[in-house]
N, C-alpha and C positions, 0 to 999 in steps of 0.2 A: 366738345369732349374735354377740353382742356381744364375750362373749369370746374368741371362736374369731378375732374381729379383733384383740381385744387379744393373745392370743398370736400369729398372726402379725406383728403389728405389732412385736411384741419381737422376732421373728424376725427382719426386718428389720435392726431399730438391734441386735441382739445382731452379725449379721454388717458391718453398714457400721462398729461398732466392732472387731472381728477387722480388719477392713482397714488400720482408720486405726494401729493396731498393727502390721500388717507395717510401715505406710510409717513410722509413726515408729522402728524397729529399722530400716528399708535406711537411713535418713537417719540414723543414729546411727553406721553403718559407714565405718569411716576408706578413707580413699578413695587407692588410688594410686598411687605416682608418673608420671611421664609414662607416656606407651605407646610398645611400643617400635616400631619401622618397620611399615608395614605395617597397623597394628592402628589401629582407631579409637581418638578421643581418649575418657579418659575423661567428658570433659562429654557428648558424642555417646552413648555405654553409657549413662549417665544418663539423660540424656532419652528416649533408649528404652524405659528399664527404666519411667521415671514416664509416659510414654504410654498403654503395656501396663497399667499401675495404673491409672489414669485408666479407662480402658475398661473395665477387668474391674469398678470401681465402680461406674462410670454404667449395666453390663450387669446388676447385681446390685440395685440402684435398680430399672431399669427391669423389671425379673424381678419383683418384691416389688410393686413398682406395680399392676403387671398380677393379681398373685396377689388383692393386698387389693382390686382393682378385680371381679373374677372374683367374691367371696368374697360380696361385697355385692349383686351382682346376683341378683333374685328366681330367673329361670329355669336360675342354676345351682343354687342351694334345690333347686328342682322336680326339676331330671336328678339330683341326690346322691339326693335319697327315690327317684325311680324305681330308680337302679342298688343303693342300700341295700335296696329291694325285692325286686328282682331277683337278689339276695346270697343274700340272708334265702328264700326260696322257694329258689332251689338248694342249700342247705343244708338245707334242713328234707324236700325231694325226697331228699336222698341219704341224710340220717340215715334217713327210713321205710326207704327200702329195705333198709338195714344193716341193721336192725334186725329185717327182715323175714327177711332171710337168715340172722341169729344165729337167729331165734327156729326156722326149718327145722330146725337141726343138732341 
């Protein structure tokens, strides 16, 4: 279990580090000049565009939170063995049958 947190956990800081890469490439882009009639200012585009960032960070945080929070709880353990049980028996159900049916021909 321990591991399976450490890799998620990298999975995590591996994407909030993707992030902080886009925002330092849109901050690195030359910005501009006025706007022409009509159009919003570019300060206003800006702030919208770091809004939408903002969000999709704190949603991807809070996605990763939940995962690693999920991860450590006992009784998702218990429902992974059931449904890995569960797997593992429908497979092993359909292999005989195959099997059963090769062995007819």
């Amino acid at each position: 279990m321990a591991e399976s947190k450490a890799n998620w956990d990298q999975v995590g800081e591996d994407f909030r580090a993707l992030g902080r890469q886009v925002k330092q490439h849109y901050d690195e882009q030359p910005r501009p000049g006025q706007p022409e009639a009509g159009q919003a200012s570019p300060s206003a585009d800006r702030r919208k565009v770091d809004e939408t960032l903002q969000k999709l960070t704190d949603s991807l945080e809070q996605a990763f939170s939940a995962l690693g929070d999920v991860i450590r709880d006992p009784q998702f353990g218990e429902q992974t063995k059931k449904a890995a049980g569960s797997l593992s028996d429908a497979l092993n159900a359909t292999f005989a049958e195959a099997s059963e049916r090769f062995k007819k021909k």
